[in-house]
TILUM-538808 format. One record per residue (C-alpha): x, y, z; residue number from 1. Coordinates in steps of 0.1 Angstrom, whole numbers, padded with zeros to 4 digits. Layout:
% residues N
X; Y; Z; NUM
...
***
This chain:
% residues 306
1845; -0747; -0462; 1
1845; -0710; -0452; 2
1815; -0699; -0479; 3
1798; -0731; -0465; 4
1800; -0720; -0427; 5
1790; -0683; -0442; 6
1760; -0695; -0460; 7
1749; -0721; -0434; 8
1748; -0686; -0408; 9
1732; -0663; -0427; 10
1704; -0689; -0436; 11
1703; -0690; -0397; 12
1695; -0649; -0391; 13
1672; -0655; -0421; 14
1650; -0681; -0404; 15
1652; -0672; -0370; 16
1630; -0642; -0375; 17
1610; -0652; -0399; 18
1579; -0657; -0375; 19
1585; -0621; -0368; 20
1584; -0610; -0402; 21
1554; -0626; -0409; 22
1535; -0611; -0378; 23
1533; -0650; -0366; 24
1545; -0643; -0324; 25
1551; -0677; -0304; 26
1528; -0681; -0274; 27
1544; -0707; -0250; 28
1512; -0725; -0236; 29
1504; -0712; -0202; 30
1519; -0742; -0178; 31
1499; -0732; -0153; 32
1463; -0742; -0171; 33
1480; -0771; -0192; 34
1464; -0802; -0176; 35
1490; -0829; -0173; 36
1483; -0854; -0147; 37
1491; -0890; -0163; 38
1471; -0900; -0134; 39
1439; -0890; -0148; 40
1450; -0882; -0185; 41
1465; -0900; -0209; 42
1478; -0875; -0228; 43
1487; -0832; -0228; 44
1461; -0814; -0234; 45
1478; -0779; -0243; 46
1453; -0767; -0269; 47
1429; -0746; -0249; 48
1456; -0734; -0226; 49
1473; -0715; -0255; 50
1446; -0702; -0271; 51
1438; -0668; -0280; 52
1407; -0649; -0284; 53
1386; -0649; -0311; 54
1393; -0619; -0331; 55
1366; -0594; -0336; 56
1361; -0579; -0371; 57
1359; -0540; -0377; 58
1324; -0528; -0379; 59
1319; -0489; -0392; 60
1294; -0466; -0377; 61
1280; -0460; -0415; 62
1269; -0500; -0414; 63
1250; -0498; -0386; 64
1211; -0491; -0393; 65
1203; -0509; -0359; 66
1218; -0506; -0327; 67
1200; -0515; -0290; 68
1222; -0527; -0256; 69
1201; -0550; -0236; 70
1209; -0571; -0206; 71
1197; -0604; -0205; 72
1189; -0625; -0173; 73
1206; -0654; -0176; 74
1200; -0687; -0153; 75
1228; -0710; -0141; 76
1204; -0736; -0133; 77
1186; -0743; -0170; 78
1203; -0770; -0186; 79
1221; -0749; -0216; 80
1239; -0731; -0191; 81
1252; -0753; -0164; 82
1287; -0754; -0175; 83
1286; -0716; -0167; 84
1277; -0731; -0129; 85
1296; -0764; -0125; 86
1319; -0772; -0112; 87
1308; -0756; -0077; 88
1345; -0769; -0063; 89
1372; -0771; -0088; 90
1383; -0801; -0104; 91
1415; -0804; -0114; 92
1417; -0776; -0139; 93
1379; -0774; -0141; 94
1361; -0741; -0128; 95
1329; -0727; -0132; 96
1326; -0690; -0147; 97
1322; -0674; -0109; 98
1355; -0688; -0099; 99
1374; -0680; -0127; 100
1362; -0644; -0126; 101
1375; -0641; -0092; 102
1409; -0659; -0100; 103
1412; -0631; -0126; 104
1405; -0603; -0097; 105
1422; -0619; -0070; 106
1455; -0618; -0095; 107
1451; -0587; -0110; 108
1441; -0600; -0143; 109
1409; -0582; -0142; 110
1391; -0555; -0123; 111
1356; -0558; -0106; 112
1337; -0526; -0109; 113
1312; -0515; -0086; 114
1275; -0531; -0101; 115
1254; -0503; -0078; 116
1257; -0478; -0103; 117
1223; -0478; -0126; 118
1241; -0455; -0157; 119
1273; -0474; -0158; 120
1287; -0501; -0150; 121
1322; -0499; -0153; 122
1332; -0467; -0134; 123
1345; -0473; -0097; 124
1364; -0507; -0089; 125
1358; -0528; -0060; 126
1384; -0532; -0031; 127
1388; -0572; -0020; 128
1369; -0562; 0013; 129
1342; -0548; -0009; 130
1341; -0584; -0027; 131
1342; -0606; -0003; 132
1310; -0590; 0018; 133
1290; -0594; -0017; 134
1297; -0636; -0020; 135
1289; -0638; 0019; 136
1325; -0640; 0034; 137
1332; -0636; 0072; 138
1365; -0628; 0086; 139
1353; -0622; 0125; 140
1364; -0638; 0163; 141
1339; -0657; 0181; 142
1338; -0670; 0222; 143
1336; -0704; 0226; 144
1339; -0726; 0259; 145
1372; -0748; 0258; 146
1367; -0785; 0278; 147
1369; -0767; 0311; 148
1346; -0742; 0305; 149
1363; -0708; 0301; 150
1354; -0685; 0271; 151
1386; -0683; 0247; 152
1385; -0663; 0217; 153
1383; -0682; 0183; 154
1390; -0668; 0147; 155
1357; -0676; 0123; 156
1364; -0677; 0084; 157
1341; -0686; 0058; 158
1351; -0685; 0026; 159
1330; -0668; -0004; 160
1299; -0685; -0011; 161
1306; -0683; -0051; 162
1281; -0719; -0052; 163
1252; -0695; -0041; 164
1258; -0674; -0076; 165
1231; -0688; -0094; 166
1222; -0659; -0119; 167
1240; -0637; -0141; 168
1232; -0608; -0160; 169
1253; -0602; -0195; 170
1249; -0571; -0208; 171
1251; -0572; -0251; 172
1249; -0552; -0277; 173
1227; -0558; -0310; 174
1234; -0541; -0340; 175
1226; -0550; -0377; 176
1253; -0546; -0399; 177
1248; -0538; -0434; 178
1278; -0549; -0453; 179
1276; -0583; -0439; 180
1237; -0581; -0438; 181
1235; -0596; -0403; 182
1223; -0589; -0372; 183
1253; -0594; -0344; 184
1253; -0602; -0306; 185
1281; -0587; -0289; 186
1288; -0593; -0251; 187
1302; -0560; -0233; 188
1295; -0567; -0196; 189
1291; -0600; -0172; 190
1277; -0596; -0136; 191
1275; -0628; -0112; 192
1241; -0624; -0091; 193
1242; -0641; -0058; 194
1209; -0663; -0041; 195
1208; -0661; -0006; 196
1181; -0660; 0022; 197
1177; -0632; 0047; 198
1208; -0628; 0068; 199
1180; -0625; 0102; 200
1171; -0660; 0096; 201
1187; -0682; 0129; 202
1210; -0708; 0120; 203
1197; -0741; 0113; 204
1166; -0728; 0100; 205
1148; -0745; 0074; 206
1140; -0733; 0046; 207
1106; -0733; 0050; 208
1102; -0724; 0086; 209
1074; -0732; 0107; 210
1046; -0726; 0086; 211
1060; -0737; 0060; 212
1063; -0707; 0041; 213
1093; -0705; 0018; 214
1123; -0682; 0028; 215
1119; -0651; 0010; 216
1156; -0649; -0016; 217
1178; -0621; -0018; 218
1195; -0610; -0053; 219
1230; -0596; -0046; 220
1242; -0579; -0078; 221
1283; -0587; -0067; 222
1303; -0569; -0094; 223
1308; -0560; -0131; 224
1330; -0576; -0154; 225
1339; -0559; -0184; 226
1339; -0584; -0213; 227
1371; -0570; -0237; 228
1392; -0571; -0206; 229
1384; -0609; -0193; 230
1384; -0621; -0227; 231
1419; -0634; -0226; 232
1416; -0651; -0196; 233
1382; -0669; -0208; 234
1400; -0679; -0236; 235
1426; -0698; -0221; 236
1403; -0719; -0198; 237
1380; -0751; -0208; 238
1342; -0752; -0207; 239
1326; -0784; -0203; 240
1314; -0803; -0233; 241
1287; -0827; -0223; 242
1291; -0845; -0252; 243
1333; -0853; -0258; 244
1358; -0842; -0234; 245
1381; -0846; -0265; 246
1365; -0815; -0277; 247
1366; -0790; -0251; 248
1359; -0750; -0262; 249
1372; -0724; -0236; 250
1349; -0697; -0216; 251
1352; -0671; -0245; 252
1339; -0699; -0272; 253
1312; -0701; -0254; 254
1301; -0664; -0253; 255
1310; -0660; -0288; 256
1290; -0678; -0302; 257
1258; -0669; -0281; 258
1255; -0710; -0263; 259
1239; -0697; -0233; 260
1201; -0683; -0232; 261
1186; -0659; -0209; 262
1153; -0637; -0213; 263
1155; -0602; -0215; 264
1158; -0578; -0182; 265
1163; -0545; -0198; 266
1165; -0525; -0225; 267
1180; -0492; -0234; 268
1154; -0468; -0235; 269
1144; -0429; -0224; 270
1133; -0438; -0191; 271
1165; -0437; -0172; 272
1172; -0470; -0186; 273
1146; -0483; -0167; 274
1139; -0525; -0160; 275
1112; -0546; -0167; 276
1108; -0550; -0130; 277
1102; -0514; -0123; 278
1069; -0514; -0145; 279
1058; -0552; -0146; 280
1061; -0581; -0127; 281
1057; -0622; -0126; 282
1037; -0634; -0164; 283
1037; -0597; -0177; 284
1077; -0592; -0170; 285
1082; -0626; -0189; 286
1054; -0614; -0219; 287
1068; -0581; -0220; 288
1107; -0597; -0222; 289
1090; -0616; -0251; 290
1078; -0591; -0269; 291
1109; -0571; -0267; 292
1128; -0603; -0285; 293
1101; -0603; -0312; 294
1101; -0570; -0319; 295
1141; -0574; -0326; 296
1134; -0605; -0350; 297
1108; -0586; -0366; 298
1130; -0554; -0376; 299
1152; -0580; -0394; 300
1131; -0603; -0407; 301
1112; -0563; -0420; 302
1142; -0558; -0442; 303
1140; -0585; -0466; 304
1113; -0594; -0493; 305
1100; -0629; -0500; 306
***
């Protein structure tokens, strides 16, 4: 009985670790994004909420004949990228991208870097104040009468306007890679852009205004993301599939594997880094975006022989 109790215990220090020794950790699913409300579901859905990111293989500098960063305009409103936009409110455990960008600020999870800079976009981070003035929030006291007319002093909050983010601008890298004879899209930046009209317009103004001239938009660049760093949290978050909500694929699927389309803004080049915008504008800033993406297809489609 004693070599029975012996054997049975060292079998016992042998399995334990044996996720360890393999390099296999445990993740606990995250019970905070594990949706489990039997009055809307039917059963757990823990898949997503675990997840990790998608690994990234090793690429060597000696296998890269090609290599151009671009940033690509990207617009929440076409229909390939709405589930970057919806849901404006959450739903349950459903966000949009904005929201769960600033969940992953607001807890620390990720840093917002100042988007003002033209060279780089990830040097100084942005303080909370700092945030909320880009998405529109006010924090101020306002006088208003009370029912027998005397002035008090009331406190005014309005939350940020993250439903007025209608743009963003992903900042990639393309490279061809000669060993796997391919050319790659990597993301390395995100930056929500905010719509909104001039702040001198009076409340209650239409949009038009009396002559019916449309209200002239303002593009706020709020903040940088950088990509490596949110991955994580994208990965353990649902994206809307449009087709099965049995299949859901997470934030960082979605980036991945390049679902979202956008036309080129800029490209790395000798001027400064300069934008389309700065040397063309309406038709010849979309022809000129076009024939930057042409002229990358053609430098592959140049290295093979038919």
């Amino acid at each position: 009985m004693k070599r029975v109790k012996s054997l049975l215990l060292g079998l016992s220090f042998l399995i334990i670790p044996g996720s360890i020794l393999f390099g296999q950790a445990v993740v606990a699913p995250d019970s905070s994004n594990t949706i489990l409300d039997y009055k809307t579901e039917v059963y757990t859905k823990e898949n997503i909420a675990s997840k990790l990111p998608i690994p990234l293989s090793y690429v060597r500098e000696a296998d890269v004949l090609y290599d151009k960063t671009i940033w690509r305009m990207v617009d929440l409103r076409e229909k390939r990228n709405m589930p970057l936009y919806y849901p404006t409110a959450p739903i349950g455990s459903r966000v949009n991208l904005t929201n769960l960008l600033l969940k992953g600020v607001d807890s620390g999870e990720l840093t917002a870097y100042d988007a003002d800079d033209p060279n780089n976009e990830f040097v100084r981070a942005l303080t909370k104040t700092e945030i909320d003035q880009r998405f529109g929030a006010k924090h101020d006291t306002i006088q208003v009468a009370d029912a027998d007319g005397n002035m008090i002093s009331q406190e005014r909050n309005e939350g940020r306007k993250t439903d007025e983010v209608k743009l963003i601008m992903v900042k990639e890298k393309i490279y061809f890679d000669k060993k796997h004879s391919v050319i790659n899209r990597q993301v390395i930046g995100i930056c929500p852009i905010r719509l909104s009209s001039r702040e001198d317009e009076k409340a209650g103004e239409t949009a038009g205004g009396e002559d019916g001239a449309a209200a002239e938009m303002v593009k706020t660049k709020t903040f940088w993301i950088y990509m490596p760093e949110a991955r994580p949290i994208l990965s353990r978050h649902p994206i809307f599939n449009r087709f099965n909500d049995a299949q859901n694929q997470s934030f960082d699927d979605f980036f991945m594997q390049n679902r979202y389309d956008g036309h080129i803004y800029q490209i790395s080049n000798v001027y400064n880094n300069r934008s389309i915008a700065e040397y063309a504008s309406g038709l010849d800033a979309l022809y000129e975006a076009q024939r930057i993406q042409n002229e990358i297809f053609d430098w592959e489609q140049d290295l093979w022989e038919y």
